[in-house]
N, C-alpha and C positions, 0 to 999 in steps of 0.2 A: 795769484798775486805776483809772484814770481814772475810766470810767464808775461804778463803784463809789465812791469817794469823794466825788462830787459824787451820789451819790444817798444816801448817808448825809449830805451835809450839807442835802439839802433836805428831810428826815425830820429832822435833828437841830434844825433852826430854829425847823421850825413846834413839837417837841416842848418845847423851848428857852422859844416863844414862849407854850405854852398852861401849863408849870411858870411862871413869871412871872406869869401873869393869874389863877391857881392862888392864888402869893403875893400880890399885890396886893387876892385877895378875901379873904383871910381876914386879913388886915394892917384891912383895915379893918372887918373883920364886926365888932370889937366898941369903933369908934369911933362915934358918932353922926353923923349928918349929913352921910355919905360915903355915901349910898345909890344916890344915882347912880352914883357911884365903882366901886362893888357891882357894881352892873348892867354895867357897861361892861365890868370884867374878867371878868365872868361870858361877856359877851359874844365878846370877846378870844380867851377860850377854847375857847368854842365854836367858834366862826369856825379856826382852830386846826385840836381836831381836827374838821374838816368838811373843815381843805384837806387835812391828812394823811392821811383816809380818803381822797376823793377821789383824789388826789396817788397813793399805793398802788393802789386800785382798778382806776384810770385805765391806769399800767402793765401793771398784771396782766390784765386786759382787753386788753390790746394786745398782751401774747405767746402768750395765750389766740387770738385770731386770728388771729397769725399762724402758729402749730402746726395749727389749723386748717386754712388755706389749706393748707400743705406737706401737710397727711393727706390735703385733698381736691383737692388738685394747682388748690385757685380763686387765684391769685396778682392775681386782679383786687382782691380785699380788702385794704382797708389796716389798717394793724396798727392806728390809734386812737392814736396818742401822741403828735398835730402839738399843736404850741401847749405842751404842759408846761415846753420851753425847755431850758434849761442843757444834759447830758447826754442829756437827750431826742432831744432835736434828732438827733445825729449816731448817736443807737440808733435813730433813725426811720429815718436814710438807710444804716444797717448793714442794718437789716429790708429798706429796698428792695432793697439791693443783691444780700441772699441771695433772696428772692421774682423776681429778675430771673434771677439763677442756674438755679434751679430750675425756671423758665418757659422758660430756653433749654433745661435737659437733658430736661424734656417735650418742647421740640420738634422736638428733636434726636432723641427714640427714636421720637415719632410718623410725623418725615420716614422714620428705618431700617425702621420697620413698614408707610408706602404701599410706599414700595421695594422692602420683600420680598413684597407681596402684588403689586405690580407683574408681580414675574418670577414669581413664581407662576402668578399668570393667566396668564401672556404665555408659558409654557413649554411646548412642543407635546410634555411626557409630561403623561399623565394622574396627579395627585395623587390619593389621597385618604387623609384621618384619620379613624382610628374609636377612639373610646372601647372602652373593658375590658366596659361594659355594651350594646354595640352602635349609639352615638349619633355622629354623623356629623358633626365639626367643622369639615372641609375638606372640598372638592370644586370644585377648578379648571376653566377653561373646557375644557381637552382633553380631559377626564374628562368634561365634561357632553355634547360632542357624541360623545364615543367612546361612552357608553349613553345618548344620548340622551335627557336627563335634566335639567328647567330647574333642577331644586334635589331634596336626599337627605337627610333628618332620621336615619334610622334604617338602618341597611344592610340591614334583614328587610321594608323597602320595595321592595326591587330587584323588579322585573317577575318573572313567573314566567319567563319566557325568561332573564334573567338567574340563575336556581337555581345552575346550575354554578360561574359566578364567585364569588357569595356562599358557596357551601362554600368554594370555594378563599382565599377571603379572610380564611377564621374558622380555616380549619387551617394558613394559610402560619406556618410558623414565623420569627424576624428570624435575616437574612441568608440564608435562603432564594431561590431563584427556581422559576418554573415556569413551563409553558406551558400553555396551554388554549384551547380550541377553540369558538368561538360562530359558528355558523349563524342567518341569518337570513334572508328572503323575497330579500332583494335583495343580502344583502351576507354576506361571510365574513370574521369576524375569527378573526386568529392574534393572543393577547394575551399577552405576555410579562411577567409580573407580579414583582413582587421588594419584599420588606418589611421593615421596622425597626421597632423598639421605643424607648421612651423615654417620662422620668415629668415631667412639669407640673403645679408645684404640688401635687404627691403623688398625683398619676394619672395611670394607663400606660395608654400612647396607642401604636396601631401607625398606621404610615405603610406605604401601599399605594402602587408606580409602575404606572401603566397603562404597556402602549406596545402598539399594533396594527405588527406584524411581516408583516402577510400579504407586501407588497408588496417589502419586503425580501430574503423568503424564495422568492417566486415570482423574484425578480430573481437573486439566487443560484443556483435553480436554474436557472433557461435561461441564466445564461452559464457552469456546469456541461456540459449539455448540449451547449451550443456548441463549449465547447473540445472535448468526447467526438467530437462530431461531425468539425471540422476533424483531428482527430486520426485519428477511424475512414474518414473516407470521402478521407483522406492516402492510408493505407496501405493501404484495398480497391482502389482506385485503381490503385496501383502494383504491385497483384498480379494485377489483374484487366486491366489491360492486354497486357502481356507473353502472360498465358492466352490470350486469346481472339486476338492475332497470331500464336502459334503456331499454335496449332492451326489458325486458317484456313490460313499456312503448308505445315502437314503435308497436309491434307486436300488440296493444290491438286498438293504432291510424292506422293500417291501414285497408282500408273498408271491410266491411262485405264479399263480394264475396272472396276475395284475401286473407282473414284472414282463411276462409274455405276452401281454396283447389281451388278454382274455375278452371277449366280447359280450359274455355276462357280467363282467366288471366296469363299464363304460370310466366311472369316478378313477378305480386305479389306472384304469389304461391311459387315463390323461394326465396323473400324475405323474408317471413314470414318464409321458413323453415330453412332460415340464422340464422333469428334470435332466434328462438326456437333452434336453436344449438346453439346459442351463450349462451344464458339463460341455458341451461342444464349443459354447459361443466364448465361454469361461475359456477353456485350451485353446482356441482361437485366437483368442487377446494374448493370452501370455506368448503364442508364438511371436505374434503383432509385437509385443515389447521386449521380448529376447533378440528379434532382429533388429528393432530399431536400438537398442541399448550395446548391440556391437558394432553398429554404425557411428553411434557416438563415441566408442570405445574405440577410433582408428591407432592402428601401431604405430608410431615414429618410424617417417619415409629412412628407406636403405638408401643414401643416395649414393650414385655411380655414373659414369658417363655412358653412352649407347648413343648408336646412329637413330636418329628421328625414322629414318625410312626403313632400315630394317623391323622395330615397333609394328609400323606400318603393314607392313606385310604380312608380320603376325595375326593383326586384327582383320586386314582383309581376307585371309584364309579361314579365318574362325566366321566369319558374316557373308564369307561367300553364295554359301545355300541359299540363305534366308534372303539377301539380297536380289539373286536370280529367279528364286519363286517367286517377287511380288515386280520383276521388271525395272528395278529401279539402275539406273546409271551412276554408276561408282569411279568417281575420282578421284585420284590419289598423285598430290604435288608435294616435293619435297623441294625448298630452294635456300642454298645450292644443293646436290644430292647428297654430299657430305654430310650436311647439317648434324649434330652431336647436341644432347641436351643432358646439362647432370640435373637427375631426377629418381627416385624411386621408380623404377620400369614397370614392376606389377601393380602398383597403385596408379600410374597416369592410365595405364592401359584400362585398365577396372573403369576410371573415369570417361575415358575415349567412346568404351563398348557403351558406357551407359547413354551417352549423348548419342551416340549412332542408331541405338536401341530405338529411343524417342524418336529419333529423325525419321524413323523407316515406320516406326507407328503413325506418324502423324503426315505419311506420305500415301495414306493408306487408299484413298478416293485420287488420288491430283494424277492428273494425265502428264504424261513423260516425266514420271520423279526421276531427281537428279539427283544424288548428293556428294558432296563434293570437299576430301578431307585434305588439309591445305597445313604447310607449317613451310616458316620462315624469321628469320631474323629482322624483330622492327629497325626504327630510326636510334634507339637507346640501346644500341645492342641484347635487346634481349629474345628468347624464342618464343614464338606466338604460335598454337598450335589453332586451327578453325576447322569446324562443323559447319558445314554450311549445307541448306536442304532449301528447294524449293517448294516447300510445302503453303500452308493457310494463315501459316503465321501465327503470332502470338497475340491476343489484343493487351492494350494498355494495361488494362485493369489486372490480368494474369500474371504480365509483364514482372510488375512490380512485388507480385508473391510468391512466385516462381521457386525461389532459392529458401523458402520459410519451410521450416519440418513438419511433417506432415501435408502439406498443402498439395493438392494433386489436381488435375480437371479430367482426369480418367475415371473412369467409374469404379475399375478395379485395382486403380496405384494406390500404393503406399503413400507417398510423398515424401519419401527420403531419398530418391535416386540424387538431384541434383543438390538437395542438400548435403549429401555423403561426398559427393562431387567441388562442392564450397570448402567443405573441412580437407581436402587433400590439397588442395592449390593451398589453402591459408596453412598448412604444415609444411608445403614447398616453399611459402612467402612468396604466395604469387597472386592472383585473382582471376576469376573467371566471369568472364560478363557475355551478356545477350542483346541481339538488337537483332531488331526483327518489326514489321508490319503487316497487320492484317492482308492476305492475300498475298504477301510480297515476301514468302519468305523467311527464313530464321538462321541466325548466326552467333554460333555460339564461339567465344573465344578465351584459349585456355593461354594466360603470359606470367612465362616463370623467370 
């Protein structure tokens, strides 16, 4: 209200002032010898309205700028209205005080926007946003090393290896999850994906979670296994004891002829050979479950640092023999030669021998076996050690049992070798995967 009456009275003055110089010219237009007179109020008036334009202009120009500034969020412009005075003045420092306003609540959402791009980056699930037309607004860091990926414009850029994710990302419907399966030369991801909807600015936008689950999932299952085990080889244990003392027992109580074979005795000679079968196949098992029960019972890795290639050499001298009795070509890459892994050394070795073990068993028929043991540093800096054999391969079906305890396709394995093999990479926090095709070969990969 203020402000408004002292802006009407500096509009009323000059208009005030230039009615006046209005009167005074025409008071004298038809006197003689007031021509000066004339001119002066002609002038009066002018000067008048010149401040009164001015005066108006000057204001309007200055909230013309500062509506400006507030559209274009530039708070650095001043509004233009220092010096008009009276009412000016304190609409000048109203102007600043809103333009100050407004330059903290920019910097205030600017701060909440590093903030959230902050944790965004900083958050080890994979983002990513895609537009309704397939354009790619986000892509966090966990996202870019999870596909590998310095930057994503478009989702119909994903690599051809990438194909299965990108269906799965264009059919995930919101609140959905899924899993899916990405194989690659060195690495196996299990990607656990889950998406949302939502409109910006009046376009709908789905948000994609990455999260690679392999390690989670391998974890779960061997201490699955584990418990199965302490639980299975509790109570074979406690059956297979009691068996195999009796029957030694019985075998010792029955009489001397029948115990020896007697050939007049036909009835004891078969009892006795029952029971020395029972007793044998009985101490059989229990060795079967004391080895497998220190295989689940691995030590906590010693870790320490050692050259990859020295390792190497170890194991190449301990398999040398065996490998030049059956012909087979032994290669051994180390890249760079340097190369250093911190690792328990006598547990990866352990696991090495066992995969090279297989490799050379199963190179047993193939003309010109090759195999060929390979370590290097991936694209995530980490150390990749490979078994590689040109053998028969592995079919699908084996493929996927492979790593399960007990599970063997030898006639005389255990099926604890690459299981025991599983539980030392998952005590390194590492994993061990296999890829391999009928006829084509088998590659086993150790990444710690």
């Amino acid at each position: 209200m203020i402000h408004s009456r002292r802006f009407r009275f500096q509009v009323a003055w000059r208009l005030l002032l230039a009615a006046l110089a209005t009167g005074c010219f025409f008071a004298f237009w038809r006197r003689p010898g007031f021509a000066i007179a004339m001119l002066l109020a002609a002038a009066v008036f002018v000067s008048a309205l010149v401040s009164l334009f001015r005066y108006i202009d000057r204001s309007n120009r200055g909230l013309v700028r500062f509506l400006q500034a507030v559209r274009y969020h530039d708070f650095s412009l001043s509004p233009g209205i220092e010096g008009l005075g009276g009412s000016f003045t304190e609409l000048n420092a109203a102007f600043r005080e809103i333009s100050g306003q407004f330059q903290r609540a920019r910097e205030e959402k600017e701060e909440q926007y590093r903030y959230l791009q902050t944790v965004v980056q900083h958050i080890a699930v994979g983002l990513l946003s895609v537009r309704a037309d397939g354009c790619v607004d986000l892509l966090n860091n966990a996202a870019k090393r999870l596909l590998r990926l310095p930057h994503l414009r478009r989702i119909s850029d994903l690599p051809p290896q990438f194909a299965p994710l990108r269906a799965e990302i264009e059919h995930l419907r919101p609140g959905e999850k899924s899993l899916l399966r990405l194989d690659f030369s060195d690495e196996e991801l299990q990607l656990s994906l889950a998406a949302i909807e939502f409109k910006l600015r009046g376009q709908l936008f789905k948000l994609v979670s990455l999260q690679n689950i392999q390690v989670e999932l391998e974890e779960k299952e061997a201490e699955a296994w584990q418990s199965l085990t302490r639980v299975l080889t509790h109570e074979i244990m406690n059956s297979l004891t009691p068996i195999a003392s009796l029957a030694a027992t019985a075998s010792s109580l029955l009489p001397g002829p029948a115990a020896a074979g007697d050939a007049t005795d036909p009835c004891g000679r078969e009892i006795d050979e029952a029971l020395r079968t029972i007793h044998r196949r009985s101490e059989g098992l229990m060795r079967f479950v004391h080895a497998y029960r220190s295989v689940a019972l691995i030590p906590q890795p010693q870790f320490r640092i050692f050259p990859v290639a020295e390792m190497f050499r170890r194991i190449e001298k301990l398999l040398n023999e065996k490998l030049s009795r059956q012909g087979i070509r032994f290669q051994v890459e180390v890249e760079p030669p340097s190369l250093e892994l911190t690792a328990d050394p006598d547990l990866t070795e352990q696991v090495l021998i066992n995969l090279l073990l297989n490799a050379i068993e199963a190179l047993g028929a193939s003309r010109e076996p090759r195999i060929r043991l390979h370590s290097h540093m991936n694209e995530r800096g980490r150390v990749v050690i490979q078994v590689e054999d040109n053998g028969p391969g592995i079919s699908p079906e084996a493929r996927e049992k492979i790593f399960i305890p007990f599970f063997t396709t030898k006639e005389e394995g255990s099926g604890i070798g690459l299981s025991f093999s599983r539980q030392v990479m998952r005590l390194h926090r590492g994993v061990i995967t296999v890829h391999s095709q009928p006829e084509a070969g088998t590659v086993f990969s150790l990444r710690f």
